[in-house]
N, C-alpha and C positions, 0 to 999 in steps of 0.2 A: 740814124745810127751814130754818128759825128756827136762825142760827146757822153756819150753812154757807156756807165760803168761794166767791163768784160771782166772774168776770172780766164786767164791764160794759164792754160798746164803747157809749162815751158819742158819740149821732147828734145830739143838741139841749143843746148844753153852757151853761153859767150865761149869761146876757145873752143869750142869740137869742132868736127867735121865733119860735112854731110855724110850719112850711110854709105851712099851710091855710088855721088860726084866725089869724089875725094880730096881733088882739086879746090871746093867751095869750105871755105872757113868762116865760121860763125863769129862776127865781131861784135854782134847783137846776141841777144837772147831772142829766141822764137819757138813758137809753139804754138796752141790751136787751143779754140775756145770750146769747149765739152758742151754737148748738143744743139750746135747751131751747125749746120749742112750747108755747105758750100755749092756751088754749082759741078764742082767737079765730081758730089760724090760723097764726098769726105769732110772730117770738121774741117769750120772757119782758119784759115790759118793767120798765124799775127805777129808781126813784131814788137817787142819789148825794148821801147829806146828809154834811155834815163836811169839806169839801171845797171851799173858799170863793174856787174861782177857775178858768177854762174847763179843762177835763181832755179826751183824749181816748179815754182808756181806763182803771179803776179797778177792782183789785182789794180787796175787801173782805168782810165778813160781812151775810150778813141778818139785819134786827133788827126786822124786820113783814113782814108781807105786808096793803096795802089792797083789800080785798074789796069790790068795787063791787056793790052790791043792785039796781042796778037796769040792769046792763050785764054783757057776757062775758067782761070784761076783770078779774084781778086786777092789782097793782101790787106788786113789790116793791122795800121798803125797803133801801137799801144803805149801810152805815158803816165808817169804820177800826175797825180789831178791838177797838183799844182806846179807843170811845167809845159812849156810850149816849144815847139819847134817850127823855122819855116819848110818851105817846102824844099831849097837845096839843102838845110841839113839833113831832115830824112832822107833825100839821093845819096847823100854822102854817106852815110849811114845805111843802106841796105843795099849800094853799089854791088856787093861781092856778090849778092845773087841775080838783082835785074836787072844787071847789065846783059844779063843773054836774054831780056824780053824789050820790047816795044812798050813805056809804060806811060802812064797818066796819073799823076796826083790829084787827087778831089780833097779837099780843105775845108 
């Protein structure tokens, strides 16, 4: 999967707020890749890093998948083809939501 070009339909683009949590602020663009089924149920969900302004849809590559330890939910990572990130920049980068999980970067 690492590597493989997704279409993200971005539903919580850079500057919103989560529906729910109100408290979580979207500093990324994120959203969910249309017909791939998550473990939870529901589409894949994904982050859009690289991308530094509200998007409503972004096609790119995976360059992680966040593995939550302590939830059913993974996370994948999404970038221009031609960019890379390590793995503290994407912590730093989607802090504002998986700091309330136990997570794991796979690179």
């Amino acid at each position: 999967m690492l590597g493989k070009k997704v279409k993200v339909i971005i539903d919580r683009p850079l500057g919103t707020y989560h529906p729910k949590h109100k408290d979580i602020f979207y500093s990324v663009n994120y959203g969910y890749i249309e017909g791939i089924i998550a473990p939870d149920g529901e589409e894949q969900d994904a982050y859009v890093l690289g991308v530094n302004e509200p998007i409503s849809e972004f096609t790119g590559k995976i360059i992680a998948v966040i593995k939550r330890l302590d939830d059913v939910e993974e996370k994948w990572v999404v970038a221009p083809e031609n960019m890379t990130f390590t793995k503290e920049e994407i912590i730093e980068q989607v802090e504002f939501q998986e700091k309330y999980f136990k997570t794991e970067i796979c690179m």
